[in-house]
PQR file of N, CA, C, O and H, with PARSE charges and radii, in Angstrom:
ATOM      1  N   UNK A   1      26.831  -6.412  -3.213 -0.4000 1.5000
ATOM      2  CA  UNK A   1      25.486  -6.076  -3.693 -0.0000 2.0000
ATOM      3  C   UNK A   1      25.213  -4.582  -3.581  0.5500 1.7000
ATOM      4  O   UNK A   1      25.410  -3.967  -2.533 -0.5500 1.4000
ATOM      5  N   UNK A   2      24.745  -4.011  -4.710 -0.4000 1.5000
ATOM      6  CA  UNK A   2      24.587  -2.612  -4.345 -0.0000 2.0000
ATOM      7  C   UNK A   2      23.203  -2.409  -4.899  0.5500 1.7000
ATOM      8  O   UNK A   2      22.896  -1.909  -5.981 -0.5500 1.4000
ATOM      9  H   UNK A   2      24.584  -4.510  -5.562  0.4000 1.0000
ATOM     10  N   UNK A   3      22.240  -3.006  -3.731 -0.4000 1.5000
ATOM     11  CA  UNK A   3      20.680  -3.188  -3.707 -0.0000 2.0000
ATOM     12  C   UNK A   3      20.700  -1.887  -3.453  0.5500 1.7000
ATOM     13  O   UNK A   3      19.521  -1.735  -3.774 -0.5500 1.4000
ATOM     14  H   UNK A   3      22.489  -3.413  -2.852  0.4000 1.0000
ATOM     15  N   UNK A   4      20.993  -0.944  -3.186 -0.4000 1.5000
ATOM     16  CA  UNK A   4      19.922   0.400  -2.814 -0.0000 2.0000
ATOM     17  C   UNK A   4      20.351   0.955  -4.351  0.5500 1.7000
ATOM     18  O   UNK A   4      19.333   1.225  -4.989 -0.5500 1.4000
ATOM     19  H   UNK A   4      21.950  -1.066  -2.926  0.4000 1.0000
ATOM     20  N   UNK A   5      21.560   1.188  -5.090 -0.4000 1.5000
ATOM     21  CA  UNK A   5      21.230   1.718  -5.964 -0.0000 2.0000
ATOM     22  C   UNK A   5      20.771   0.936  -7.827  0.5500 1.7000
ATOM     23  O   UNK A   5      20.885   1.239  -9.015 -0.5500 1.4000
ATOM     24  H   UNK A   5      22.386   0.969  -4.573  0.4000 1.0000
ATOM     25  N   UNK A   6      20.126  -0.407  -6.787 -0.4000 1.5000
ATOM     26  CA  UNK A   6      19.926  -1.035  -8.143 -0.0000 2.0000
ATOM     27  C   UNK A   6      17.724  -0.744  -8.031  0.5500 1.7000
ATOM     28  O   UNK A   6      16.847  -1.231  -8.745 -0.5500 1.4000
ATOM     29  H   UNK A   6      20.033  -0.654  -5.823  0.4000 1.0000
ATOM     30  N   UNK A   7      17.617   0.203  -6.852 -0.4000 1.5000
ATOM     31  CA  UNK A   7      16.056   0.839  -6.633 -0.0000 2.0000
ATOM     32  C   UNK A   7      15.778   1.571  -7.808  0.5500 1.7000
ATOM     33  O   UNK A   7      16.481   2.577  -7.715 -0.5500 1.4000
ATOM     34  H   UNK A   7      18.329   0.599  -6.272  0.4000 1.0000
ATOM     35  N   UNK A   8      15.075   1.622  -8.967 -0.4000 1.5000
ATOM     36  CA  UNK A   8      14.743   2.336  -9.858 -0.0000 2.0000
ATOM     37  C   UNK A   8      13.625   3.263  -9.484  0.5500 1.7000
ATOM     38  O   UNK A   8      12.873   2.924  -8.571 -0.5500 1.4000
ATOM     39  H   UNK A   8      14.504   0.804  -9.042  0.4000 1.0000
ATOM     40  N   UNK A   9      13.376   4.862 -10.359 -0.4000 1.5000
ATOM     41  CA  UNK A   9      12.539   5.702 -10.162 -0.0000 2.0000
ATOM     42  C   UNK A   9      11.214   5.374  -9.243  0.5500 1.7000
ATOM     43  O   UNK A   9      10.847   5.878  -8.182 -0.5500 1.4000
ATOM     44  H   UNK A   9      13.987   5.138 -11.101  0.4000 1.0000
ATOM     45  N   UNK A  10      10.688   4.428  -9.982 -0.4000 1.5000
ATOM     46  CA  UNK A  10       9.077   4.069  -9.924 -0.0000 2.0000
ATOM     47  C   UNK A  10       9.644   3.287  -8.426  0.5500 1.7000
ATOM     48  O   UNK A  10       9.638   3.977  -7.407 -0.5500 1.4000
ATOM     49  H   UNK A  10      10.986   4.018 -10.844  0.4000 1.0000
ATOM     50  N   UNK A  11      10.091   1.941  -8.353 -0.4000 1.5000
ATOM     51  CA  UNK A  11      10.199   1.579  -6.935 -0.0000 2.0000
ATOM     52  C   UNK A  11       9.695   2.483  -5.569  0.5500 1.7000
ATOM     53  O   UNK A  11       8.847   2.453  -4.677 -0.5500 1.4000
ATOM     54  H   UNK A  11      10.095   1.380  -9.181  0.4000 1.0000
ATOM     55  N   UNK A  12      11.351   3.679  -6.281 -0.4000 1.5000
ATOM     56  CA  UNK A  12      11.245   4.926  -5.562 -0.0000 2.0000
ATOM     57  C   UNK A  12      10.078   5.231  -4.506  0.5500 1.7000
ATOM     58  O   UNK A  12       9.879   5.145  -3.295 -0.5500 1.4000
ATOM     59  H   UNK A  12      12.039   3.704  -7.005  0.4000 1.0000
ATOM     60  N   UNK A  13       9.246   5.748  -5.994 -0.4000 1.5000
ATOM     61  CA  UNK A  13       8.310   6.833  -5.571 -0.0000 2.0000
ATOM     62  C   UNK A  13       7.186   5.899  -5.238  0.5500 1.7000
ATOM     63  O   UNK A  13       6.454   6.422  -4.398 -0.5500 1.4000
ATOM     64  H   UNK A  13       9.407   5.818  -6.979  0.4000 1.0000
ATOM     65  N   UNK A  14       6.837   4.853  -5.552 -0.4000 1.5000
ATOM     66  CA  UNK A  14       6.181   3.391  -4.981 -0.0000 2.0000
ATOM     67  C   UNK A  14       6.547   3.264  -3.323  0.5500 1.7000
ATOM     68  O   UNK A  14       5.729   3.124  -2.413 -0.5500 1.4000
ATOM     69  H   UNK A  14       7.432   4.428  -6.235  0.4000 1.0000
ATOM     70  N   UNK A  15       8.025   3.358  -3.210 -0.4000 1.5000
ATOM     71  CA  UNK A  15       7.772   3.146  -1.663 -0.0000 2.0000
ATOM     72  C   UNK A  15       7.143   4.571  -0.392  0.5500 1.7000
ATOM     73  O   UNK A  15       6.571   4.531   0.697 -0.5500 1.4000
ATOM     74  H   UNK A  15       8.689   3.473  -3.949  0.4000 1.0000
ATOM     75  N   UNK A  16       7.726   5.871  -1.436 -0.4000 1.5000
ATOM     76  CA  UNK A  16       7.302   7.199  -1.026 -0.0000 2.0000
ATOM     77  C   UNK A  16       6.072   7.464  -0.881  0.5500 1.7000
ATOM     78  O   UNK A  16       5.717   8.073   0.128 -0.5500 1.4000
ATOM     79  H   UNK A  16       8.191   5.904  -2.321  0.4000 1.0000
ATOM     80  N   UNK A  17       5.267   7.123  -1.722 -0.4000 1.5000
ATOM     81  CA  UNK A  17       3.912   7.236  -1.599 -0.0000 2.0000
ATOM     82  C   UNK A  17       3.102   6.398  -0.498  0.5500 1.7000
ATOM     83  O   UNK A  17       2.041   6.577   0.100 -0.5500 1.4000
ATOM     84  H   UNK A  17       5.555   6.628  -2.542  0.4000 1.0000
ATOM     85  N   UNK A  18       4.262   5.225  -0.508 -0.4000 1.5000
ATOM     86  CA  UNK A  18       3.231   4.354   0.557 -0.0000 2.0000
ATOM     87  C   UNK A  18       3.480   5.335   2.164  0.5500 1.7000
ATOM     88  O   UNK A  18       2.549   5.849   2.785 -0.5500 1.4000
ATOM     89  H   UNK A  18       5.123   5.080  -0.995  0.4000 1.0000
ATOM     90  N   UNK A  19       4.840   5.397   2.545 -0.4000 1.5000
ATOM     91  CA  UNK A  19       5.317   5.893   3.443 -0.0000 2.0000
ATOM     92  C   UNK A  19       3.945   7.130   3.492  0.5500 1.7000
ATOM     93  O   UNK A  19       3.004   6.946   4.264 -0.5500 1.4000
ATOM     94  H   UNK A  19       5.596   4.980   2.041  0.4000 1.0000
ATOM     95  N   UNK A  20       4.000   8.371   2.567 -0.4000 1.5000
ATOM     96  CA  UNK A  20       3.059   9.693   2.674 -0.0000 2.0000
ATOM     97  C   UNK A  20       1.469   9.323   2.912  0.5500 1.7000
ATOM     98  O   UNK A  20       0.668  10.016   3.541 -0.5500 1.4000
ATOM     99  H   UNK A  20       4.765   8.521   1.940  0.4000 1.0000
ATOM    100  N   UNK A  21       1.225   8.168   2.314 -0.4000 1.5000
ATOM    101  CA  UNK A  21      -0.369   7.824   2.729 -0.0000 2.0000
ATOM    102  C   UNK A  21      -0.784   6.967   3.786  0.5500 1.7000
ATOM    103  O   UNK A  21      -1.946   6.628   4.012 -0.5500 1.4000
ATOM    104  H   UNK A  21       1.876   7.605   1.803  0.4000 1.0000
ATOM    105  N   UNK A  22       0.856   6.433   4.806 -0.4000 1.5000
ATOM    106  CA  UNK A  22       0.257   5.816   5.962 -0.0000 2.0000
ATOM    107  C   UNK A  22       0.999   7.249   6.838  0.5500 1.7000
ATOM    108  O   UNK A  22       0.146   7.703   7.600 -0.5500 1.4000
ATOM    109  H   UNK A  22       1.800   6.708   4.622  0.4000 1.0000
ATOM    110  N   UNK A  23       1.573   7.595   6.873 -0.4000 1.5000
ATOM    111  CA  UNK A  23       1.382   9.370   7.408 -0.0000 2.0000
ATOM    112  C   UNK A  23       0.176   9.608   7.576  0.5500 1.7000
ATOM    113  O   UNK A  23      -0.355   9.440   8.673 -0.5500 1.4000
ATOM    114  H   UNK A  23       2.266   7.226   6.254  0.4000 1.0000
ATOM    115  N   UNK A  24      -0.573  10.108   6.359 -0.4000 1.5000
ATOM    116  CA  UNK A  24      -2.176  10.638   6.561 -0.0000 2.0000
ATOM    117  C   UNK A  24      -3.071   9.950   7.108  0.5500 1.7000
ATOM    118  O   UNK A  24      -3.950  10.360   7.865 -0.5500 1.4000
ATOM    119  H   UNK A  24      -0.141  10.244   5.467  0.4000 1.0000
ATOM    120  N   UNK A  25      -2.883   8.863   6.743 -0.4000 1.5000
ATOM    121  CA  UNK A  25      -3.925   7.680   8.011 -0.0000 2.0000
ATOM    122  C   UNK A  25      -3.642   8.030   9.504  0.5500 1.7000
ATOM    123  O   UNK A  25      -4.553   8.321  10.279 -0.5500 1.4000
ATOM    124  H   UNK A  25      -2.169   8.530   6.127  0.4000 1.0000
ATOM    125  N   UNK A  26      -2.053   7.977   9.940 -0.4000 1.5000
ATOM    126  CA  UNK A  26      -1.824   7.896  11.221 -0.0000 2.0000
ATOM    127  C   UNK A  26      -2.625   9.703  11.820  0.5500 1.7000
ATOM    128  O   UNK A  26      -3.333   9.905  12.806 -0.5500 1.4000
ATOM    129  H   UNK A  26      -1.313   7.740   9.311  0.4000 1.0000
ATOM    130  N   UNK A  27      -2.223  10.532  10.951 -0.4000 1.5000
ATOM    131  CA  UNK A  27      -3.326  12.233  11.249 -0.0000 2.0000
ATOM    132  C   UNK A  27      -4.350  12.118  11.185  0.5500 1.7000
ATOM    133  O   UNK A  27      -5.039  12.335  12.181 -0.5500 1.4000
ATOM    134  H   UNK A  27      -1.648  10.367  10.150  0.4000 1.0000
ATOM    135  N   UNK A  28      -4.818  11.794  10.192 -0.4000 1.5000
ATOM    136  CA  UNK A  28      -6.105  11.816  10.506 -0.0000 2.0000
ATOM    137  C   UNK A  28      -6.772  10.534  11.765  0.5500 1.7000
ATOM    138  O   UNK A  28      -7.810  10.758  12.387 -0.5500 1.4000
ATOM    139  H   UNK A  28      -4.258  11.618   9.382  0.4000 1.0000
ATOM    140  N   UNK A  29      -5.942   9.217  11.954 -0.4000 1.5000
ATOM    141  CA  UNK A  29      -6.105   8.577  13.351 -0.0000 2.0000
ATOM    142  C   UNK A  29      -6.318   9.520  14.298  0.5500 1.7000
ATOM    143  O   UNK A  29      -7.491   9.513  14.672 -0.5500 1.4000
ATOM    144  H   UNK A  29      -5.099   9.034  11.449  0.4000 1.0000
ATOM    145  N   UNK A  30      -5.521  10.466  14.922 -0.4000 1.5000
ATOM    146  CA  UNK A  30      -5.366  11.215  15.644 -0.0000 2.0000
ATOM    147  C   UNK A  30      -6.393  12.357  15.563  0.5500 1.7000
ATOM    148  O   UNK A  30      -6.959  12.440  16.653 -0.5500 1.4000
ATOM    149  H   UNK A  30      -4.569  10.472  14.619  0.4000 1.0000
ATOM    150  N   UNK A  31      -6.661  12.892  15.049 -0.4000 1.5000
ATOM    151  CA  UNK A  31      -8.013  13.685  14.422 -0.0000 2.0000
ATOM    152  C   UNK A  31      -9.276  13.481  14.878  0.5500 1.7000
ATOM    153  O   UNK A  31      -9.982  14.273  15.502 -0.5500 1.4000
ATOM    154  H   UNK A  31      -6.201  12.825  14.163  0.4000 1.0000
ATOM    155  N   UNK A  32      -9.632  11.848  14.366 -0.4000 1.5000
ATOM    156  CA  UNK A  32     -10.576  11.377  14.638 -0.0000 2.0000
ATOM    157  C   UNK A  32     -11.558  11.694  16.155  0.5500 1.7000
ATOM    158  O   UNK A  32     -12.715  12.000  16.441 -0.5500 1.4000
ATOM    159  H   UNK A  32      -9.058  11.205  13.860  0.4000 1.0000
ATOM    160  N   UNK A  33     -10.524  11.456  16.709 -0.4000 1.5000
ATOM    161  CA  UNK A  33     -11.158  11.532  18.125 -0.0000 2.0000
ATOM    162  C   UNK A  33     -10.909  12.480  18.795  0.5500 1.7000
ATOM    163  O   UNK A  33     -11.043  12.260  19.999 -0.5500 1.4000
ATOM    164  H   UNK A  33      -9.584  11.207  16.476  0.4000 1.0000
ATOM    165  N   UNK A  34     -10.596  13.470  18.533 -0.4000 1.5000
ATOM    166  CA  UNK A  34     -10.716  15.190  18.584 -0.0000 2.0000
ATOM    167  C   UNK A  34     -11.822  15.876  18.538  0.5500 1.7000
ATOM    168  O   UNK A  34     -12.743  15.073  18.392 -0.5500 1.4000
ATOM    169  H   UNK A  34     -10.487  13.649  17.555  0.4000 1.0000
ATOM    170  N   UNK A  35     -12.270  17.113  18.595 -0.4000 1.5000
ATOM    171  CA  UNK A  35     -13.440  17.906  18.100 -0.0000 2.0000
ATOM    172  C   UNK A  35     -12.680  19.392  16.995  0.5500 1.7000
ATOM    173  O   UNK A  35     -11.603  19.904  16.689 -0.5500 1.4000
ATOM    174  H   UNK A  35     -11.522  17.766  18.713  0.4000 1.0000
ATOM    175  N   UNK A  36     -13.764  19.479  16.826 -0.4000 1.5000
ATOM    176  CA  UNK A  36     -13.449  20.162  15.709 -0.0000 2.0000
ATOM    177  C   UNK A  36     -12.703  21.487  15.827  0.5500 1.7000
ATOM    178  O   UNK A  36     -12.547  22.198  14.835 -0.5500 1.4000
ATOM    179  H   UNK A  36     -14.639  19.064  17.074  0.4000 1.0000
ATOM    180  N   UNK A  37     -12.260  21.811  16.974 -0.4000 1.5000
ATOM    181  CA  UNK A  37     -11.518  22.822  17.083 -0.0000 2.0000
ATOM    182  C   UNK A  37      -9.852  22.395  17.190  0.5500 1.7000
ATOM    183  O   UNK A  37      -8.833  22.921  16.741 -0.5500 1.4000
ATOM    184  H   UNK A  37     -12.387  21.233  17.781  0.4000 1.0000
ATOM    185  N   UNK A  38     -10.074  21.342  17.901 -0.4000 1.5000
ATOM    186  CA  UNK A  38      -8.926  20.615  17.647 -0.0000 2.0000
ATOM    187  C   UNK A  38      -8.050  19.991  16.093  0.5500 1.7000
ATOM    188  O   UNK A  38      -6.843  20.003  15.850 -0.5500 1.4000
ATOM    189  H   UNK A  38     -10.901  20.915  18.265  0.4000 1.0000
ATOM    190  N   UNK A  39      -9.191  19.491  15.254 -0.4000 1.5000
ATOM    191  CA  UNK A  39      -9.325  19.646  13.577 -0.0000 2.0000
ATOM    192  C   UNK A  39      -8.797  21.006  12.608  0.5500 1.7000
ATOM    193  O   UNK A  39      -8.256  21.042  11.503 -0.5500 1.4000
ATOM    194  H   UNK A  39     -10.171  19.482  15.451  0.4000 1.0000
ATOM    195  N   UNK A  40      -9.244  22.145  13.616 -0.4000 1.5000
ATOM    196  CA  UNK A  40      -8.827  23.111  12.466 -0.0000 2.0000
ATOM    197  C   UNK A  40      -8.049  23.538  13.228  0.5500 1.7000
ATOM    198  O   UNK A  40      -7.444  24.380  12.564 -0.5500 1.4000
ATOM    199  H   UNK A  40      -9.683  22.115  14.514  0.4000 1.0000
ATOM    200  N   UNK A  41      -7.483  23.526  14.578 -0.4000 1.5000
ATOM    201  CA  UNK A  41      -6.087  23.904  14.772 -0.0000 2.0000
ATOM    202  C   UNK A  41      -4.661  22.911  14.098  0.5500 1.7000
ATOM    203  O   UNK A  41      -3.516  23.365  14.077 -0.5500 1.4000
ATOM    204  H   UNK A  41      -7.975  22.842  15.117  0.4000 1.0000
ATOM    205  N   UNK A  42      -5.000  21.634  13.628 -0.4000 1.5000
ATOM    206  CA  UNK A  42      -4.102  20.649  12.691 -0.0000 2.0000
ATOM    207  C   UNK A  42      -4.000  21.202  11.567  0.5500 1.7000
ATOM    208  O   UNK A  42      -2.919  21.564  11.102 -0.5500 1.4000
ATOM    209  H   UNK A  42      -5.929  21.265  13.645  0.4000 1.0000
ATOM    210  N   UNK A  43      -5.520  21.388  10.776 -0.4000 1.5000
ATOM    211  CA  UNK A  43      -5.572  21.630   9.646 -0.0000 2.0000
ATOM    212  C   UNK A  43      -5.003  23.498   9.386  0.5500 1.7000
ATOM    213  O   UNK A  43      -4.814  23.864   8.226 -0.5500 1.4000
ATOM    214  H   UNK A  43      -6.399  21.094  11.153  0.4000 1.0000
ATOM    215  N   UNK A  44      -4.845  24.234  10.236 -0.4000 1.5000
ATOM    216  CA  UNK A  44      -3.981  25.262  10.060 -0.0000 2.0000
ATOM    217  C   UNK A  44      -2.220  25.705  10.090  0.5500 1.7000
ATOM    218  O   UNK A  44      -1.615  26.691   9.669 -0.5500 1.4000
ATOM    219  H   UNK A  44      -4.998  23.936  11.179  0.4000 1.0000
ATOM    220  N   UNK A  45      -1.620  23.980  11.072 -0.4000 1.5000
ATOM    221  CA  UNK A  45      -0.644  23.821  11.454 -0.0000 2.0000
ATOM    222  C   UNK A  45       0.008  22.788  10.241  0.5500 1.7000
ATOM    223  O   UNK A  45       1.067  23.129   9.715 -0.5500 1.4000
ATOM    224  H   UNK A  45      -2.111  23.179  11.414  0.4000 1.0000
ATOM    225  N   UNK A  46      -0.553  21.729   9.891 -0.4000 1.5000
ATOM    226  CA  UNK A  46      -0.253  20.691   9.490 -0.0000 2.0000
ATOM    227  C   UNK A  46       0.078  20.641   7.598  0.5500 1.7000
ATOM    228  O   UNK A  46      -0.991  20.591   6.990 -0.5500 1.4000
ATOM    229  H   UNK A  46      -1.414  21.453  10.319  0.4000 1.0000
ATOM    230  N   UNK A  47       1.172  20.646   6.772 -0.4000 1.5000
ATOM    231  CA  UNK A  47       1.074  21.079   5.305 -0.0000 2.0000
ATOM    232  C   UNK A  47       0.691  20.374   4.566  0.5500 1.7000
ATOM    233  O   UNK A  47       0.269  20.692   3.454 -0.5500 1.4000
ATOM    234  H   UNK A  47       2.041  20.687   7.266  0.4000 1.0000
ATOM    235  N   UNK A  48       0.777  18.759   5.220 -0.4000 1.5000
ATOM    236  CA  UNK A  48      -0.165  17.847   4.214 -0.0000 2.0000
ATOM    237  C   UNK A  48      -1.576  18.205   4.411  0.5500 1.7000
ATOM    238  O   UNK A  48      -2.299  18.262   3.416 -0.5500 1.4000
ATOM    239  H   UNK A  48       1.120  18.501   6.124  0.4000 1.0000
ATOM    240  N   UNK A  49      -2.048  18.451   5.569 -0.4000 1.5000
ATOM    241  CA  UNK A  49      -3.730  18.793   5.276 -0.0000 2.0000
ATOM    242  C   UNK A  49      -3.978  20.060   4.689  0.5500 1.7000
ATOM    243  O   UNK A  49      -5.004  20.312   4.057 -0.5500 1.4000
ATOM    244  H   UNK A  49      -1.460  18.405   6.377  0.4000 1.0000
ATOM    245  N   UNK A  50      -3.209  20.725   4.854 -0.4000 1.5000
ATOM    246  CA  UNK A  50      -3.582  22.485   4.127 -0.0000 2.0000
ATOM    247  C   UNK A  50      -3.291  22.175   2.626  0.5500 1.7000
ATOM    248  O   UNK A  50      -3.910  22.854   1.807 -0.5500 1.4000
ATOM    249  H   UNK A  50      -2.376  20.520   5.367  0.4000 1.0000
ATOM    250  N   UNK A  51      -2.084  20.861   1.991 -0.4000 1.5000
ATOM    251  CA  UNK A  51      -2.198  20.685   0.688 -0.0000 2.0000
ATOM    252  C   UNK A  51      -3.833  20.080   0.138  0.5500 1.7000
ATOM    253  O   UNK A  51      -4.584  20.503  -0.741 -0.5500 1.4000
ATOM    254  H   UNK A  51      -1.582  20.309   2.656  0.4000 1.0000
ATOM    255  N   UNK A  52      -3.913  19.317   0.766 -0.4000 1.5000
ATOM    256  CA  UNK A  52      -5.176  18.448   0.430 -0.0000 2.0000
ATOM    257  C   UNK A  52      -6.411  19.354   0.773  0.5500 1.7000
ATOM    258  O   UNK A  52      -7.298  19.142  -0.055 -0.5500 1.4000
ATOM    259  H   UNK A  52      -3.303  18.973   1.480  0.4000 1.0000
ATOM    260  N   UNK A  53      -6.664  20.003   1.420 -0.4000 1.5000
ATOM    261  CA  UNK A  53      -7.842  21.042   1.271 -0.0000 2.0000
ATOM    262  C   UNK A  53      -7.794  21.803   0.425  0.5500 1.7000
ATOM    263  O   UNK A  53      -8.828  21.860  -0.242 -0.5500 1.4000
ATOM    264  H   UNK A  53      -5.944  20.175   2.093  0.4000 1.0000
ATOM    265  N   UNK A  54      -6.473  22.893  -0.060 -0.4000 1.5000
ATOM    266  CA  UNK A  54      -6.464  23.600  -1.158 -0.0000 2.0000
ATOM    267  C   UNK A  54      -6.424  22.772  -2.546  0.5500 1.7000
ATOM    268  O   UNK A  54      -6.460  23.386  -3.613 -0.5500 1.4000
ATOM    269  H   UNK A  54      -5.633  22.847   0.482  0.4000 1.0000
ATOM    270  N   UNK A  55      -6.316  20.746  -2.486 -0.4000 1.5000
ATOM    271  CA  UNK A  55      -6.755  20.338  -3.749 -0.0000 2.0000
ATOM    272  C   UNK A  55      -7.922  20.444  -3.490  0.5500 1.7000
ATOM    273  O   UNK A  55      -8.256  19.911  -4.548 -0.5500 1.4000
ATOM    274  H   UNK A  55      -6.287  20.248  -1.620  0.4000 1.0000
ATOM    275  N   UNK A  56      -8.969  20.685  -2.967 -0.4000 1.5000
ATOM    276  CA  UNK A  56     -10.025  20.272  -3.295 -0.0000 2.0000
ATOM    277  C   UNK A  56     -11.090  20.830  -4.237  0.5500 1.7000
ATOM    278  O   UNK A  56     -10.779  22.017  -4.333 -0.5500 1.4000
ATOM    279  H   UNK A  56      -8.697  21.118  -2.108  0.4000 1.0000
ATOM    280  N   UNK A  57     -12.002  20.657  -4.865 -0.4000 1.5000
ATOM    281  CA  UNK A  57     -12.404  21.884  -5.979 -0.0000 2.0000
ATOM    282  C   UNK A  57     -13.697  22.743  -5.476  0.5500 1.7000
ATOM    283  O   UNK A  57     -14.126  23.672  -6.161 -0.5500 1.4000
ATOM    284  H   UNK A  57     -12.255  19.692  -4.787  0.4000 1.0000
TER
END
């Protein structure tokens, strides 16, 4: 059986995305119960939150 390379694109990036958005749950978990200095020392360290702030409009 050659199940890993019978994974097509979309699967792929279907399982990637899930993996990257329970990442951001588990940071921002951690966040939560912080204060806010603690918040923007993540959010200066951390590249998924510095991506997602510079999306913002």
């Amino acid at each position: 059986m050659k199940w890993r390379g019978e994974l097509n694109l979309e699967m792929r990036m279907s399982i990637t995305l899930m993996l990257v958005y329970i990442h951001i749950l588990h940071v921002i978990e951690q966040v939560a119960d912080s204060d806010w200095a603690g918040l923007i020392k993540i959010e200066r360290e951390h590249p998924v939150l510095l991506f997602l702030k510079s999306e913002k409009p």
